[in-house]
N, C-alpha and C positions, 0 to 999 in steps of 0.2 A: 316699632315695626307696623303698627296699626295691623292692616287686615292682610300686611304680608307673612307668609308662612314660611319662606322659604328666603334668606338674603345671603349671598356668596358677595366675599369683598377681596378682590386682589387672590383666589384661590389658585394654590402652587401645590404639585408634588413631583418630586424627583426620585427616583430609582437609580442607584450603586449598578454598574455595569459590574461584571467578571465576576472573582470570589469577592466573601466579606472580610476574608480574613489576610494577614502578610505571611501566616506560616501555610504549617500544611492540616489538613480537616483535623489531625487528632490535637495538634496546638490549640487550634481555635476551639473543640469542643472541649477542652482543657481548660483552656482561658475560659466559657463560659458559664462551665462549673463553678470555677474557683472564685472567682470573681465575684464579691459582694457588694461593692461599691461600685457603681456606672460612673466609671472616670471618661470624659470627655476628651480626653489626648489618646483611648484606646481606641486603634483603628477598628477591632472589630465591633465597636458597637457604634463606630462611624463619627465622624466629625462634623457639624453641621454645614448641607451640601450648597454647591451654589450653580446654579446652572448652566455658570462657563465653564464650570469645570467638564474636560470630555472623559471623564470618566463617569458622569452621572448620566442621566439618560431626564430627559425633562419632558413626563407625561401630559402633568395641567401646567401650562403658565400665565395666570393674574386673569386668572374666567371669572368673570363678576355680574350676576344678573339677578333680580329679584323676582319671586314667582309668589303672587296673590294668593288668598285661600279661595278655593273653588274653580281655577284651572285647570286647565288641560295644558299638556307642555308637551313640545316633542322635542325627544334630542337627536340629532341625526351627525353624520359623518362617514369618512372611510375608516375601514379596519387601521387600529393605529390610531387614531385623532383623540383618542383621550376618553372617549365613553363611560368604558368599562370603571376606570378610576374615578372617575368623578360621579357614578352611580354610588361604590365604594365607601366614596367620603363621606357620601349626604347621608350612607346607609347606616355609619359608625363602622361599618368592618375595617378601616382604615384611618390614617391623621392624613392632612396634610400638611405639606414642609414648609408651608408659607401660607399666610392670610386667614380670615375670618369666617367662618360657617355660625350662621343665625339662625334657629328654626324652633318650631312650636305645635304641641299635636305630634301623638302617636305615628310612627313610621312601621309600614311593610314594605319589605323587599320581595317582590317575584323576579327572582334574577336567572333563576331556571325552574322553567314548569317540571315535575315531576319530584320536586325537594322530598325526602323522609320516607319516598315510596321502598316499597320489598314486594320483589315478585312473587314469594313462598307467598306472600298472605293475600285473602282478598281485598275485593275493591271496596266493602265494608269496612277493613278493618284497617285499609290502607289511606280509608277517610280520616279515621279517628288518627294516626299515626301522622301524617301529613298534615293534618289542620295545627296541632299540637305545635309539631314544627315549625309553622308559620306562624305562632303567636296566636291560636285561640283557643279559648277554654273549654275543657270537654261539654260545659252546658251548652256553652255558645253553638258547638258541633252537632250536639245533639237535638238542639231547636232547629237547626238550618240544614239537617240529614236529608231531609224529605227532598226537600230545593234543590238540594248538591246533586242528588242522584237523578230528579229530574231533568235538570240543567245539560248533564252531561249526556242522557239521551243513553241508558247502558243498562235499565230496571233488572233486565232479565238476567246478567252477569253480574250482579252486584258482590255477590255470597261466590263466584269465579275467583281462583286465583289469579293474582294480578299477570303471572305469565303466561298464563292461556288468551290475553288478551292481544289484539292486533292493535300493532305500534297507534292507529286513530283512535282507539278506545281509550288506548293507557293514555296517551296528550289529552282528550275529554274529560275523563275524571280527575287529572289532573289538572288542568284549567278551572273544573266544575269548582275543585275546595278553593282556589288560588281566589277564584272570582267574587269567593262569597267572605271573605277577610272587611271586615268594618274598621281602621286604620281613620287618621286625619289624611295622612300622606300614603299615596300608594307609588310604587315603582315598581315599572313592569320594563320586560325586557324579552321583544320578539315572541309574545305569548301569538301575536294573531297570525303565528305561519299552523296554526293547528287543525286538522277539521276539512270537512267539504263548507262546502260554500254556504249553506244553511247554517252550520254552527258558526264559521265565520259572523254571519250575521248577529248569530245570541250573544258571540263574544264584543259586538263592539258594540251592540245594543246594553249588554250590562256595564260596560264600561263608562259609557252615555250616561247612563243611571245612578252609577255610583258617584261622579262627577255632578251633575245639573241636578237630580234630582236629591242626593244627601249633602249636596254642596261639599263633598270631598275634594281633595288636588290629587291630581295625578302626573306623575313622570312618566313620559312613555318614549320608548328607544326603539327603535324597526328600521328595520333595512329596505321595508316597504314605504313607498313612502306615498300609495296611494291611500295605505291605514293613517299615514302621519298628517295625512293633509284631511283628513275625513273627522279624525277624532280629534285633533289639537287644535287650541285656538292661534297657540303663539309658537315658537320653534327658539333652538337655538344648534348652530352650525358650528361644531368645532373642527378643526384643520390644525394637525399636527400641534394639539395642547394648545390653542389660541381658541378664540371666538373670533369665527371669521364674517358671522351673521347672524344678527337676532332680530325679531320682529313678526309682523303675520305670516302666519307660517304657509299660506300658498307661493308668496314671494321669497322667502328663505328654502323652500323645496326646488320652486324651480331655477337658482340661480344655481343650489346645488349640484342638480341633475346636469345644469348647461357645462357643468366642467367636465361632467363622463363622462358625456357624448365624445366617441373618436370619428370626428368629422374629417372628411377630406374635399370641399366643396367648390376646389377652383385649381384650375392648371392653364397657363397661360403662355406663349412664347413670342419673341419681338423676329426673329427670324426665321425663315423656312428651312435653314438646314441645323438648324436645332432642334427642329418641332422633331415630335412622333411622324411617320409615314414613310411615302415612296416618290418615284418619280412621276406618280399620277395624281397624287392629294397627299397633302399635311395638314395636321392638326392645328390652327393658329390660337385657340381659345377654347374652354368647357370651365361650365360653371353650373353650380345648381344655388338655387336664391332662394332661403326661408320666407317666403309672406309671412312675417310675424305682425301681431298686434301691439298697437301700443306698450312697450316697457317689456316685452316678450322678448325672451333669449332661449328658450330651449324649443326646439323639433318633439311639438309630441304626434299623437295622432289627427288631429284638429288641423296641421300646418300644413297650408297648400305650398309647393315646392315647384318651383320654375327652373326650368334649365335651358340654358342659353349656350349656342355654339357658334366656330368660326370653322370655316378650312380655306384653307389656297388648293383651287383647282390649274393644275400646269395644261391642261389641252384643251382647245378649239372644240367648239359645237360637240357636246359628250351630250350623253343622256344620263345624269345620275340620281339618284335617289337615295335616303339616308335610313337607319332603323337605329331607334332608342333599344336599349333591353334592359331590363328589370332582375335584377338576383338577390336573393337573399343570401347568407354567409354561408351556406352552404351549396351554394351551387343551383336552387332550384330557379326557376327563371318564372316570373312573374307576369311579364307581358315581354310581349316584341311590337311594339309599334313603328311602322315605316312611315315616310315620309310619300307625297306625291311624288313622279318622275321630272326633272325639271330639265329640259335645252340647256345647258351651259358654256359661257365662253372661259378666257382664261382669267382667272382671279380672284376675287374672295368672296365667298356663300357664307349668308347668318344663319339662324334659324332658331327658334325654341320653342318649348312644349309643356306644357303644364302637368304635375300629377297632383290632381284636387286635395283638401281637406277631408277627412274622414273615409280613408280608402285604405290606407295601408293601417297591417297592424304592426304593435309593437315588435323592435328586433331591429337586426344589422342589413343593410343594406348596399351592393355596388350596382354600378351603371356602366352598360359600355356599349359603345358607339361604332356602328357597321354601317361604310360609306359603299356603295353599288351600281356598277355600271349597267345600263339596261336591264336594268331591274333583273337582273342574273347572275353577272360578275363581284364577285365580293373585291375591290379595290383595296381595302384597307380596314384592318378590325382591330379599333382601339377598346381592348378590352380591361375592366376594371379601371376604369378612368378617373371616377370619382367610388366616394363613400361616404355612408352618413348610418346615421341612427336613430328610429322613433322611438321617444317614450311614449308609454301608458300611462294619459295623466287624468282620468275621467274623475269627474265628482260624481259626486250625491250615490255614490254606490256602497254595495256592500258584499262584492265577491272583488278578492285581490289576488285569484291567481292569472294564470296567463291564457287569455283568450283567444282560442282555437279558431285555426285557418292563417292561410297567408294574408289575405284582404281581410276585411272589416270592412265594407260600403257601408255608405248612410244611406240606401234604396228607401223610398216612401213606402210606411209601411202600417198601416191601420187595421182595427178590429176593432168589432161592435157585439152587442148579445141581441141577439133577434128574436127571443125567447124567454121568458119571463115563466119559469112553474105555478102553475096556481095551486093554492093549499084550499083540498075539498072540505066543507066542512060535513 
C-alpha cells in the first residue's frame, strides 16, 4: 500500500428490505435463542444477498478508491447515496457484503458532535466523559483540558451544567473535545454547521492543522459544499451507491451542484396560435444563457446570465415597450427594468438584457415578461416565464452560512489607515 492509508476495492453492502424473519417476531426471537449453530439455509440469519435480488436494498455497489496518508477527502452526495454506510464500514461499525477494505493507523469517528454528552453534569465533567468516548485517555484529556475549554470559547460555564447551556455552547464544547482527538485517520461528519462565523473559522482552521500540519488523513462529509471545496483536496461523489465522480474536488462539487439546480431556461414556439398571449402580441421565444467559463456547468454567483426574447406584434405603427422583472421564490421582486418606447409595425421584435456577474445572491429565482402599449397599457404579462438558481460557490473564505440581502454587487470598494499611533517613549 506504500503511503496509502486508506484502499477500498469493489466495496458492496446490501440491506434485507421487510422483516428478517418468515414467522412471527416471537419464532424468530425463538429461533435466535435456540440456535447455536449459524446454519446458512436459515432465513433469519439470511442467505448470502445479491443485488438483483428486489428484496435486498443495495446501499454501496463496487466504490473503489484509494486515499494517501495526509489528505483531505470530501465525500459528498444526496441523502440516500450511500454516505452514511460507507463512513460505517471504513469505521468498523459495520462489514460489508462484498469486497475488500485496506487500511493502516488509528481511526476516529465524529459521526455526531455531542457523542457521551449528559446534560445533569457539567461542561468539565462532560469533557472527561466525552473524550473517553471518543478514544482518549484520561491523561490525554487532561494535558489538552486547557485547549479544549479554550477552543470552545465557554471559560466562564465550564463548572455549568451542560443543560443550562444554549444549543451554540453545547455544539462548541462539543466540537472543542471532537477536535482535539490525535487518530491516523479522522472521520468527521457535518461538524462545520456549528458556531457563528468566527468559530466556523477555528473549526476549519484546526482541521487544516491536524491535516498539513500532523500530516493526519482526514474524511470529511458536509452537505456544505463551500466547507468541501475549502478543506478537501480531492472529493468523491456518490449517486445512489455508485461513484459517480472522483478527482479535484472543485470539479467534482461543481458538476454536483450542476444536477440540483431546477433550471427552467428556455421556452420557445414555431407558431402564433400556440404561443402564450392575445390578439395584440405573442410570445415567440425566452431564453436566459449562462456565460459560463471554460468547462463551467453550474450558475453560481460569478455567472453573467443573458436573456434573449422574441414576440409577434399583430398591429401597425404601436408604440410598445417591454419590462423584464426579477423575483425571487417568494414573490419579492428584485428589479423591474423597462425597455425604451419603440414605433412598431407588424411582425417580429428581438430583444435582450444582461444581468452581470456578481450581483445576485444565492437562492431561487423567476422572470417575467411585461409587454406595454404607450408606456401605460399593459398588453400582455407573461409571468414566471422562466426559472433558474444561484449557488454560493466563493473560495478562500471562512464563513459558510448564508449571505444577507437579495443582491450581492461587486461595487468598487477600498480602505486605507491614514493614521499610524505613535508609541511615546
Amino acid at each position: 500500500m506504500s503511503d496509502t492509508i486508506i484502499q477500498l476495492e469493489n466495496l458492496s453492502k446490501y440491506y434485507r428490505l421487510g422483516t428478517i424473519g418468515t414467522g412471527s417476531f416471537r419464532q424468530d426471537l425463538q429461533r435466535w435463542w435456540t440456535t447455536s449453530i449459524r446454519r446458512r439455509d436459515d432465513p433469519f440469519f439470511g442467505n448470502p444477498m445479491s443485488p438483483h435480488d428486489p428484496s435486498h436494498l443495495v446501499a454501496l455497489d463496487n466504490v473503489s478508491f484509494d486515499i494517501k496518508q495526509g489528505e483531505v477527502w470530501g465525500l459528498i452526495g444526496s441523502n440516500g447515496a450511500g454516505k452514511s454506510t460507507l463512513l460505517k464500514i471504513i469505521s468498523r461499525i459495520t462489514r460489508p457484503s462484498k469486497g475488500v477494505i485496506r487500511g493502516k493507523g488509528t481511526i476516529s469517528s465524529l459521526l455526531e458532535v455531542g457523542t457521551g454528552f449528559h446534560m445533569e453534569l457539567t461542561g468539565r465533567e462532560n469533557i472527561y466523559i466525552s473524550g473517553h468516548m471518543l478514544g482518549m485517555k484520561k491523561v490525554d484529556i487532561q494535558r489538552k483540558f486547557d485547549e479544549i475549554v479554550a477552543f470552545s470559547g465557554i471559560e466562564k460555564f465550564i463548572d455549568t451544567p451542560a443543560k443550562r447551556y444554549s444549543s451554540g455552547m453545547y455544539m462548541r464544547l462539543a466540537f472543542a473535545v471532537a477536535a482535539h482527538l490525535e487518530p491516523d485517520i479522522l472521520i468527521v461528519d457535518e461538524v462545520l454547521a456549528v458556531g457563528d462565523a468566527e468559530f466556523q473559522k477555528k473549526c476549519l482552521g484546526k482541521m487544516q492543522e491536524v491535516a498539513h500540519d500532523k500530516g493526519r488523513t482526514i474524511l470529511f462529509v458536509s452537505h456544505n459544499m463551500q466547507a468541501v471545496n475549502n478543506l478537501c483536496q480531492k472529493s468523491v461523489w456518490l449517486q445512489h451507491g455508485r461513484v459517480n465522480e472522483i478527482g479535484e474536488t472543485r470539479t467534482v462539487v461543481s458538476k454536483f451542484l450542476a444536477t440540483l439546480q431546477q433550471n427552467s431556461l428556455h421556452q420557445a414556439w414555431e407558431e402564433p396560435e400556440d404561443a402564450p398571449g392575445n390578439k395584440y402580441v405573442r410570445i415567440k421565444h425566452v431564453e436566459l444563457s449562462p456565460q459560463f467559463n471554460s468547462g463551467q456547468t453550474l450558475i453560481d454567483v460569478c455567472t453573467p446570465l443573458k436573456f434573449r426574447f422574441s414576440i409577434w406584434n399583430f398591429a401597425a405603427s404601436t408604440q410598445l415597450s417591454l419590462s423584464l422583472q426579477l423575483f425571487t421564490n417568494v414573490g419579492e421582486c428584485v428589479f423591474d427594468i423597462p425597455t425604451a418606447s419603440l414605433n412598431c409595425n407588424e411582425g417580429v421584435l428581438e430583444g435582450e438584457c444582461t444581468i452581470p456577474g456578481n450581483f445576485l445572491n444565492d437562492g431561487a429565482y423567476y422572470l417575467s415578461l411585461r409587454i406595454i402599449k404607450d408606456t401605460s397599457s399593459i398588453l400582455f404579462d407573461y409571468q414566471q416565464c422562466l426559472s433558474f438558481e444561484v449557488e454560493d460557490y466563493r473560495e478562500n473564505t471562512t464563513w459558510f452560512g448564508k449571505w444577507p440581502g437579495i443582491v450581492r454587487p461587486a461595487f468598487p470598494f477600498t480602505w486605507r489607515q491614514t493614521l499610524v499611533n505613535q508609541v511615546h517613549q
